[in-house]
C-alpha angles and dihedrals in degrees: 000000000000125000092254088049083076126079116202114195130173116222104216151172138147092220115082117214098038096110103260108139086041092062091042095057093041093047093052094049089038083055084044090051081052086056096253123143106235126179113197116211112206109205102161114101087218080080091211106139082054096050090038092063089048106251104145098191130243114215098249089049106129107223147181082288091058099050089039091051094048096252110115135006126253091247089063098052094048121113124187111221104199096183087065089035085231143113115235126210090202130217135193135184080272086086097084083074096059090043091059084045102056087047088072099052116093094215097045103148109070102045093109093042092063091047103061100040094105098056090063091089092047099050135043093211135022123194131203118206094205116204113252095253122076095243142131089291101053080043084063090056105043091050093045086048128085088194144037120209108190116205107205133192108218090241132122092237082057098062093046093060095049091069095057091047092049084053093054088048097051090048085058096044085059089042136034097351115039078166097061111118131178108239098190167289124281117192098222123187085014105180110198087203094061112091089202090049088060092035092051093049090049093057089046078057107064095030095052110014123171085018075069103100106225087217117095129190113218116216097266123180085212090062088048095049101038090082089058092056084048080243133111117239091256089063102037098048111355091181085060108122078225084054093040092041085053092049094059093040089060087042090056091037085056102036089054097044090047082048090053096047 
Protein backbone atom coordinates (compact mmCIF):
# COMPACT_ATOMS: atom_id res chain seq x y z
CA UNK A 1 0.00 0.00 0.00
CA UNK A 2 1.24 3.49 -0.92
CA UNK A 3 0.74 6.61 1.16
CA UNK A 4 -1.97 7.95 -1.30
CA UNK A 5 -3.52 4.79 -1.15
CA UNK A 6 -4.72 6.10 2.44
CA UNK A 7 -7.64 8.56 3.13
CA UNK A 8 -7.53 10.28 6.22
CA UNK A 9 -11.02 12.02 7.23
CA UNK A 10 -12.08 13.84 10.62
CA UNK A 11 -15.35 13.11 11.80
CA UNK A 12 -16.53 16.27 13.24
CA UNK A 13 -18.86 18.12 14.54
CA UNK A 14 -19.18 21.38 17.58
CA UNK A 15 -22.25 20.06 18.90
CA UNK A 16 -21.90 17.45 21.17
CA UNK A 17 -24.85 14.51 21.12
CA UNK A 18 -25.32 14.41 17.74
CA UNK A 19 -23.78 10.95 17.24
CA UNK A 20 -20.39 11.71 16.03
CA UNK A 21 -17.88 9.23 17.84
CA UNK A 22 -20.58 6.53 17.25
CA UNK A 23 -20.35 6.90 13.50
CA UNK A 24 -16.92 7.05 13.69
CA UNK A 25 -16.52 3.56 15.51
CA UNK A 26 -19.07 1.98 13.41
CA UNK A 27 -17.73 3.30 10.46
CA UNK A 28 -14.49 2.11 11.18
CA UNK A 29 -15.71 -1.59 12.03
CA UNK A 30 -18.46 -1.31 8.98
CA UNK A 31 -15.00 -0.38 6.61
CA UNK A 32 -13.36 -3.37 8.61
CA UNK A 33 -16.60 -5.79 7.65
CA UNK A 34 -15.60 -4.46 3.76
CA UNK A 35 -11.85 -5.99 4.55
CA UNK A 36 -10.14 -2.60 4.95
CA UNK A 37 -7.73 -2.00 7.23
CA UNK A 38 -8.89 0.95 9.20
CA UNK A 39 -7.07 2.51 12.07
CA UNK A 40 -9.57 5.03 14.47
CA UNK A 41 -7.77 8.10 16.21
CA UNK A 42 -9.49 9.18 19.30
CA UNK A 43 -8.64 12.96 19.99
CA UNK A 44 -11.36 13.92 22.31
CA UNK A 45 -10.30 14.03 25.97
CA UNK A 46 -13.67 12.59 26.78
CA UNK A 47 -11.86 9.42 25.70
CA UNK A 48 -15.43 7.77 24.24
CA UNK A 49 -14.54 6.05 20.94
CA UNK A 50 -11.81 4.25 23.29
CA UNK A 51 -13.98 3.34 25.68
CA UNK A 52 -16.61 2.57 22.96
CA UNK A 53 -14.51 -0.10 21.47
CA UNK A 54 -14.02 -1.45 24.81
CA UNK A 55 -9.69 -0.60 25.89
CA UNK A 56 -9.82 0.08 29.38
CA UNK A 57 -6.45 1.35 29.77
CA UNK A 58 -3.63 0.04 31.72
CA UNK A 59 -1.21 2.98 33.33
CA UNK A 60 1.52 2.44 31.42
CA UNK A 61 -0.86 2.48 28.16
CA UNK A 62 0.85 5.13 25.59
CA UNK A 63 -1.80 7.13 24.22
CA UNK A 64 -2.86 10.22 21.59
CA UNK A 65 -0.85 12.67 24.69
CA UNK A 66 1.99 10.94 24.29
CA UNK A 67 2.27 11.14 20.35
CA UNK A 68 0.98 14.94 20.51
CA UNK A 69 3.61 15.76 23.19
CA UNK A 70 6.65 14.01 21.18
CA UNK A 71 6.95 11.02 23.47
CA UNK A 72 6.16 8.20 21.77
CA UNK A 73 5.35 7.39 18.15
CA UNK A 74 2.12 6.59 16.87
CA UNK A 75 3.15 3.20 16.15
CA UNK A 76 3.73 2.63 20.01
CA UNK A 77 0.63 3.74 21.13
CA UNK A 78 -1.22 1.80 18.78
CA UNK A 79 -3.61 -1.28 19.97
CA UNK A 80 -5.35 -3.72 17.55
CA UNK A 81 -8.91 -4.47 18.69
CA UNK A 82 -9.81 -7.78 16.83
CA UNK A 83 -13.41 -7.95 18.10
CA UNK A 84 -14.04 -4.75 16.08
CA UNK A 85 -11.66 -5.96 13.53
CA UNK A 86 -9.87 -2.28 13.95
CA UNK A 87 -6.60 -0.55 15.20
CA UNK A 88 -7.14 2.19 17.77
CA UNK A 89 -4.80 5.47 18.28
CA UNK A 90 -6.29 5.91 22.45
CA UNK A 91 -7.01 8.87 24.35
CA UNK A 92 -7.61 9.56 27.78
CA UNK A 93 -8.60 12.85 29.87
CA UNK A 94 -4.56 13.21 29.91
CA UNK A 95 -4.95 14.85 26.79
CA UNK A 96 -5.74 18.38 28.21
CA UNK A 97 -2.80 18.39 28.83
CA UNK A 98 -1.63 17.92 25.13
CA UNK A 99 -4.02 20.28 24.06
CA UNK A 100 -2.28 23.27 26.57
CA UNK A 101 0.69 22.11 25.32
CA UNK A 102 0.19 22.46 21.63
CA UNK A 103 -1.23 26.28 22.41
CA UNK A 104 1.91 27.20 23.09
CA UNK A 105 3.53 26.01 20.11
CA UNK A 106 3.85 28.35 17.50
CA UNK A 107 3.41 25.85 14.88
CA UNK A 108 0.53 24.08 16.44
CA UNK A 109 -1.36 22.91 13.61
CA UNK A 110 0.48 20.32 12.00
CA UNK A 111 1.64 18.21 14.98
CA UNK A 112 -0.76 15.24 14.12
CA UNK A 113 -0.08 15.43 10.66
CA UNK A 114 3.28 14.67 11.12
CA UNK A 115 2.40 11.75 13.44
CA UNK A 116 0.85 10.00 11.73
CA UNK A 117 2.78 10.31 8.53
CA UNK A 118 4.16 7.38 8.80
CA UNK A 119 0.56 5.03 9.12
CA UNK A 120 -0.45 6.08 5.73
CA UNK A 121 1.48 3.03 4.12
CA UNK A 122 -0.08 0.44 6.77
CA UNK A 123 -4.29 1.52 6.44
CA UNK A 124 -6.45 2.26 3.82
CA UNK A 125 -8.55 4.69 6.01
CA UNK A 126 -7.92 6.59 9.09
CA UNK A 127 -10.45 8.05 10.92
CA UNK A 128 -10.39 11.03 13.49
CA UNK A 129 -12.84 11.12 15.89
CA UNK A 130 -12.60 15.10 16.36
CA UNK A 131 -14.03 16.78 20.39
CA UNK A 132 -17.19 18.60 20.17
CA UNK A 133 -15.57 22.10 20.58
CA UNK A 134 -13.56 23.94 17.56
CA UNK A 135 -10.22 24.02 19.37
CA UNK A 136 -6.37 23.16 18.85
CA UNK A 137 -7.22 19.75 18.80
CA UNK A 138 -10.05 19.69 15.99
CA UNK A 139 -7.38 22.16 14.20
CA UNK A 140 -4.81 18.72 14.26
CA UNK A 141 -7.18 16.90 12.58
CA UNK A 142 -8.38 19.07 10.10
CA UNK A 143 -5.16 19.83 9.08
CA UNK A 144 -3.89 15.69 9.18
CA UNK A 145 -7.10 14.95 7.26
CA UNK A 146 -7.68 15.11 3.50
CA UNK A 147 -11.39 14.97 4.22
CA UNK A 148 -14.07 16.12 6.61
CA UNK A 149 -17.47 13.81 7.18
CA UNK A 150 -19.87 15.77 9.12
CA UNK A 151 -22.60 13.61 11.32
CA UNK A 152 -25.56 15.74 11.78
CA UNK A 153 -28.90 15.44 14.23
CA UNK A 154 -32.29 16.79 12.02
CA UNK A 155 -32.86 19.54 14.56
CA UNK A 156 -33.03 23.30 14.22
CA UNK A 157 -29.78 23.88 17.10
CA UNK A 158 -27.84 21.59 14.54
CA UNK A 159 -28.02 23.84 11.59
CA UNK A 160 -27.19 26.36 13.24
CA UNK A 161 -23.84 24.81 14.27
CA UNK A 162 -22.93 23.80 10.96
CA UNK A 163 -22.55 26.97 10.04
CA UNK A 164 -20.29 27.69 12.40
CA UNK A 165 -18.19 24.27 11.50
CA UNK A 166 -18.28 25.16 7.41
CA UNK A 167 -16.86 28.39 8.49
CA UNK A 168 -13.69 26.53 10.57
CA UNK A 169 -13.13 24.45 7.58
CA UNK A 170 -13.02 27.08 5.22
CA UNK A 171 -10.45 29.08 7.60
CA UNK A 172 -8.22 25.94 7.26
CA UNK A 173 -8.72 25.51 3.65
CA UNK A 174 -7.11 29.34 3.32
CA UNK A 175 -4.53 28.39 5.88
CA UNK A 176 -2.62 25.21 6.85
CA UNK A 177 -4.66 22.68 4.56
CA UNK A 178 -5.72 24.22 0.64
CA UNK A 179 -6.53 19.94 0.19
CA UNK A 180 -9.05 19.72 2.77
CA UNK A 181 -12.43 18.61 1.30
CA UNK A 182 -16.06 17.87 3.11
CA UNK A 183 -16.94 14.68 2.43
CA UNK A 184 -19.95 14.78 3.53
CA UNK A 185 -23.28 14.94 5.72
CA UNK A 186 -24.82 11.76 7.67
CA UNK A 187 -28.04 12.12 8.95
CA UNK A 188 -27.46 10.42 12.28
CA UNK A 189 -30.70 9.57 15.16
CA UNK A 190 -32.92 10.26 12.42
CA UNK A 191 -36.72 9.75 13.98
CA UNK A 192 -39.30 9.31 11.06
CA UNK A 193 -42.11 10.58 13.61
CA UNK A 194 -40.55 13.88 14.11
CA UNK A 195 -41.92 16.54 11.58
CA UNK A 196 -38.54 18.70 12.19
CA UNK A 197 -36.50 15.64 11.62
CA UNK A 198 -38.15 15.41 7.82
CA UNK A 199 -38.24 19.40 7.43
CA UNK A 200 -34.36 19.77 8.51
CA UNK A 201 -33.19 17.00 6.01
CA UNK A 202 -35.00 18.55 3.41
CA UNK A 203 -33.29 21.60 3.81
CA UNK A 204 -29.57 19.44 3.95
CA UNK A 205 -30.84 18.48 1.04
CA UNK A 206 -31.05 21.58 -1.16
CA UNK A 207 -27.99 23.34 0.44
CA UNK A 208 -25.53 20.22 -0.02
CA UNK A 209 -27.04 17.75 -2.41
CA UNK A 210 -25.28 14.99 -3.67
CA UNK A 211 -22.39 15.76 -0.05
CA UNK A 212 -25.65 14.51 1.52
CA UNK A 213 -24.98 11.16 2.19
CA UNK A 214 -28.11 9.19 0.99
CA UNK A 215 -27.60 6.89 4.04
CA UNK A 216 -29.56 7.67 7.10
CA UNK A 217 -29.23 6.17 10.67
CA UNK A 218 -32.34 5.71 12.28
CA UNK A 219 -32.38 6.36 16.36
CA UNK A 220 -31.78 2.67 17.41
CA UNK A 221 -31.55 1.57 21.12
CA UNK A 222 -28.87 -1.34 19.72
CA UNK A 223 -26.45 1.54 18.47
CA UNK A 224 -26.93 3.27 22.05
CA UNK A 225 -26.25 0.10 24.01
CA UNK A 226 -23.41 -1.55 21.85
CA UNK A 227 -20.56 0.93 23.70
CA UNK A 228 -21.52 -0.33 26.73
CA UNK A 229 -20.80 -3.91 25.59
CA UNK A 230 -16.76 -2.12 24.09
CA UNK A 231 -18.35 -3.30 20.63
CA UNK A 232 -19.70 -1.39 17.60
CA UNK A 233 -23.23 -1.98 16.66
CA UNK A 234 -22.14 -4.19 13.71
CA UNK A 235 -20.60 -6.65 16.19
CA UNK A 236 -23.00 -6.55 18.94
CA UNK A 237 -26.50 -6.96 16.70
CA UNK A 238 -25.83 -6.97 13.28
CA UNK A 239 -29.72 -7.32 12.47
CA UNK A 240 -30.06 -4.27 14.18
CA UNK A 241 -31.76 -1.55 11.58
CA UNK A 242 -28.32 0.96 13.48
CA UNK A 243 -25.98 -2.10 12.27
CA UNK A 244 -27.71 -2.46 9.16
CA UNK A 245 -27.98 1.76 8.64
CA UNK A 246 -23.53 1.76 9.31
CA UNK A 247 -23.06 -0.83 6.98
CA UNK A 248 -24.40 0.87 4.46
CA UNK A 249 -22.83 3.89 5.46
CA UNK A 250 -19.22 2.05 5.02
CA UNK A 251 -20.66 0.42 1.64
CA UNK A 252 -21.56 4.34 0.15
CA UNK A 253 -18.22 5.85 1.83
CA UNK A 254 -16.48 3.33 -0.09
CA UNK A 255 -18.30 3.25 -2.99
CA UNK A 256 -17.74 7.54 -3.37
CA UNK A 257 -14.11 7.58 -2.51
CA UNK A 258 -13.46 4.47 -5.06
CA UNK A 259 -15.72 6.91 -7.66
CA UNK A 260 -13.48 9.69 -6.98
CA UNK A 261 -10.15 7.67 -7.42
Amino acid sequence: MTETNCRIVAVANQKGGVGKTTTALNLAAGLAELKRRVLLVDIDPQGNATTGAGVQLEDDQATICEVLMGQCSAAEAIISLPANGIDLLPASGDLTAAEVALMELDDRAPVLKQALAPQRRRYHHILIDCPPALNVLTLNAMTAADRVLIPMQCEYYALEGLTALLDTIGQIQSSVNPDLEIEGLVRTMYDVRNNLSGAVSAELSQHFGDKLYRTIVPRNVRVAEAPSYGQSVIHYDRDSRGAVAYLGLAGEYLRRAEGRA
